[in-house]
matplotlib code that plots the C-alpha trace (Angstrom):
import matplotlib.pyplot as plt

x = [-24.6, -21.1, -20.2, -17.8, -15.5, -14.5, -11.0, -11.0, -7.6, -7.6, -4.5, -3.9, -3.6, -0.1, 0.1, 2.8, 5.8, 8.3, 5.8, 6.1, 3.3, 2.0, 3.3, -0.1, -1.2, 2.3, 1.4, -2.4, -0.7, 2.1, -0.6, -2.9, -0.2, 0.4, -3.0, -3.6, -0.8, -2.8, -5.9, -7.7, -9.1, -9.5, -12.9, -13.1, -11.0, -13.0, -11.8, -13.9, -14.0, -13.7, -15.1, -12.4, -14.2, -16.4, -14.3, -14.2, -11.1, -9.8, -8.6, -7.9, -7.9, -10.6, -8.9, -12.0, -10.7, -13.0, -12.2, -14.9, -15.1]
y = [29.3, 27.5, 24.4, 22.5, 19.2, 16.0, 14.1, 11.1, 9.4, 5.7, 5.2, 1.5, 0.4, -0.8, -4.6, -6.6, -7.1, -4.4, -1.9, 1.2, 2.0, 5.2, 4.6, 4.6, 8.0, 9.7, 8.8, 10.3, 13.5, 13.6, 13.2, 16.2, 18.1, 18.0, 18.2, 21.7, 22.9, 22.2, 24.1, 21.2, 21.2, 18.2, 17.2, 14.2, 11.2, 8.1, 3.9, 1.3, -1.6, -5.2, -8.1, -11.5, -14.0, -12.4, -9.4, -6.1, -4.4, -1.1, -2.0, 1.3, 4.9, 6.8, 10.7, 13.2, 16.6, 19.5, 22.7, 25.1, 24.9]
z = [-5.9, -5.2, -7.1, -5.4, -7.4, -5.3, -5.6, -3.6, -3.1, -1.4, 0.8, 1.6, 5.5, 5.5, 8.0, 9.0, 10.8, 9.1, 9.0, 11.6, 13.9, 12.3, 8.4, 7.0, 9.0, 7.6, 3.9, 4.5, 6.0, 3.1, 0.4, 2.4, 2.4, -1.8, -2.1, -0.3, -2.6, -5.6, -4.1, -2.7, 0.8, 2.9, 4.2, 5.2, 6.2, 6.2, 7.3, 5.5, 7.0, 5.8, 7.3, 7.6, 8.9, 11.2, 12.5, 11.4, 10.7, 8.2, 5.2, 4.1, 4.1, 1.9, 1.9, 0.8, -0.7, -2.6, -4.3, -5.5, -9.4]

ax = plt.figure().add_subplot(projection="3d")
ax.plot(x, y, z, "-o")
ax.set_aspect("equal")
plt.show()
């Protein structure tokens, strides 16, 4: 039977006026990229969501990646 390790790695949604439309993706796919050299594959990308006064809206970035041990 496979056994298979987790990393998880949280990437922060990056707000605010001097921020470019797309900087947050370009960090996930930089830190995807350094992980597949390292023998991790990617599995899942998942957005929590925070609630601020009654609306939901992503926070972050929650980057899933597994290698079989």
């Amino acid at each position: 039977m496979k056994k298979y390790e987790y990393k998880f790695v949280e990437v922060p949604r990056k707000t605010g006026l001097k921020v470019k439309v797309g900087e947050s993706f370009e960090e996930c796919k930089q830190i995807i990229l350094k992980e597949a050299e390292q023998g991790w594959r990617l599995k899942q990308v998942v957005t929590p969501f925070a609630e601020n006064a009654g609306a939901f809206f992503p926070y972050s970035y929650q980057v899933i990646f597994e290698r079989e041990v």
